[in-house]
C-alpha positions in Angstrom: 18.1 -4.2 -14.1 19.4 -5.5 -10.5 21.4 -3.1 -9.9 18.6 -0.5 -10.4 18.0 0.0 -6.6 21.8 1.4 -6.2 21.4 3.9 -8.9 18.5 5.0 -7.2 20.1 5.3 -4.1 22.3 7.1 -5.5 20.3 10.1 -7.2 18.2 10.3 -4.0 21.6 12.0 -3.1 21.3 9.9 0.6 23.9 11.1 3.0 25.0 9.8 6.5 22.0 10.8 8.9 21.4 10.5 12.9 19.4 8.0 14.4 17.5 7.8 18.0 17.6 4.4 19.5 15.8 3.6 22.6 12.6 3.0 24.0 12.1 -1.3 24.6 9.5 -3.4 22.8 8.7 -6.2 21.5 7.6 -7.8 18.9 5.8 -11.6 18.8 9.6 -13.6 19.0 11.9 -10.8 19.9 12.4 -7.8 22.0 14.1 -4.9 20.3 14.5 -1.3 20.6 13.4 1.3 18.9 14.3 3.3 15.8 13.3 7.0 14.9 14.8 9.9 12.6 13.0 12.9 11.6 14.7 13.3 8.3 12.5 10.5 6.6 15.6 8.9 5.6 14.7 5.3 6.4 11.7 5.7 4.4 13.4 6.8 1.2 16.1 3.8 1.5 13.0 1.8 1.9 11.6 2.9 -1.4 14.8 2.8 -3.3 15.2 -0.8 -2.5 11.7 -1.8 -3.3 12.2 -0.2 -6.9 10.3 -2.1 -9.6 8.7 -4.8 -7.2 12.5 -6.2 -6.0 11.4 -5.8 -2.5 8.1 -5.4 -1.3 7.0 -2.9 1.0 3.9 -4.8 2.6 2.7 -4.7 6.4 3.6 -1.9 8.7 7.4 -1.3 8.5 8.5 -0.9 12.6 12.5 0.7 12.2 14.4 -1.1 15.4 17.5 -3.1 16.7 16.7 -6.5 18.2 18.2 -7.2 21.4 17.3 -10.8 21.6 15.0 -14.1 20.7 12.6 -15.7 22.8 13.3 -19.2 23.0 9.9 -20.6 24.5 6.0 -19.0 24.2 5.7 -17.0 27.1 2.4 -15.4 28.3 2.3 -11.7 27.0 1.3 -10.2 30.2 4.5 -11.0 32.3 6.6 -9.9 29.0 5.0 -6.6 28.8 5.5 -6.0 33.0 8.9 -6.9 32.2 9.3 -4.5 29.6 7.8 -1.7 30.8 10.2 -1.9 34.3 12.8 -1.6 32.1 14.5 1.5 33.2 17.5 1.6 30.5 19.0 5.3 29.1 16.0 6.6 27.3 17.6 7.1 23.8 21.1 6.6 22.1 22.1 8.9 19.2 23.8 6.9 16.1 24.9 8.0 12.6 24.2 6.1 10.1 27.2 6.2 7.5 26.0 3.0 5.8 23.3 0.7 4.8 23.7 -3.2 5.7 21.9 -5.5 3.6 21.3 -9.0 5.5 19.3 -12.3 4.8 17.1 -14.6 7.0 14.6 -17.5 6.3 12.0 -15.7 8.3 10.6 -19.0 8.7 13.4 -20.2 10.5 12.8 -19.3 14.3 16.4 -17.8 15.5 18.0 -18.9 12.4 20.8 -17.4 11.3 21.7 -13.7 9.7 23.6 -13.3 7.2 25.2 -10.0 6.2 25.6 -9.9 2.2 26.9 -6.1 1.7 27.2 -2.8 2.8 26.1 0.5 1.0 28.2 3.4 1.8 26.0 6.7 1.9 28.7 8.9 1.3 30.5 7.5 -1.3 27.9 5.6 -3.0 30.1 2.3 -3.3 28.8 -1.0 -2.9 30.7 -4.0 -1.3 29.8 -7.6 -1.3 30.4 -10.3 0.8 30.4 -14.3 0.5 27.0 -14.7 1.5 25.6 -12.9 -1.1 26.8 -15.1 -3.8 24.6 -18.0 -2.3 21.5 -15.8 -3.5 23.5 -14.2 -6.5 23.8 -11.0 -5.7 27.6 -10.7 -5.7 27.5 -10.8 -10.0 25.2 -7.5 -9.7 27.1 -4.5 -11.2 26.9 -1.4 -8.5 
């Protein structure tokens, strides 16, 4: 049963797919930049992985890269001047050949990440690293 989600990735027939990065925001303890495709891509990986209540698919998803933490409170109004000066290039193209599966203790301010597999769209094969045997996820079949 845990492997359901990469069977279902896999006859959604996902292949590699462009992404548009740019634009800065923030959210409450990071700034990040963000993430748009057209295809609806993200949103089908989303729902592959939430299969059969693994994951859940609560609050309003928000696709980005985080650039950074803060490491103090800071008054929202000089954060947002800040941001909005920002005068970076306005948006990066990226393909996406893979999916990246990672772990945080979201109640852990700037805790660490930890990557525990890859997904590879076009091939469909599944790779593990050591992190994921901490939560048990290396012993599921792909």
């Amino acid at each position: 049963m845990a492997s359901r989600p990469f069977a279902v990735l896999r006859a959604a027939g996902l292949v590699e797919f462009e992404l548009e990065i740019g634009g800065l925001s923030s959210f409450v303890s990071a700034p990040y930049l963000q993430v748009s495709e057209t295809a609806g891509r993200l949103v089908s990986i989303r729902e592959c992985l939430a299969e059969n209540g693994i994951n859940r698919l609560q609050g309003n998803y928000v696709p980005h890269c985080t650039v950074g933490l803060y490491v103090a409170a800071w008054p929202a109004g000089p954060v947002v001047e800040r941001l909005r000066a920002y005068h970076g290039q306005s948006t990066i193209r990226y393909l996406a050949r893979r999916i990246s599966l990672m772990s945080y203790h979201p109640t852990e301010i700037a805790g660490p990440l930890a990557l525990l597999g890859d997904y590879w769209l076009d091939s469909g094969r599944m790779a593990w690293y050591p992190a994921a045997a901490i939560l048990g996820f290396d012993e599921m079949s792909d």
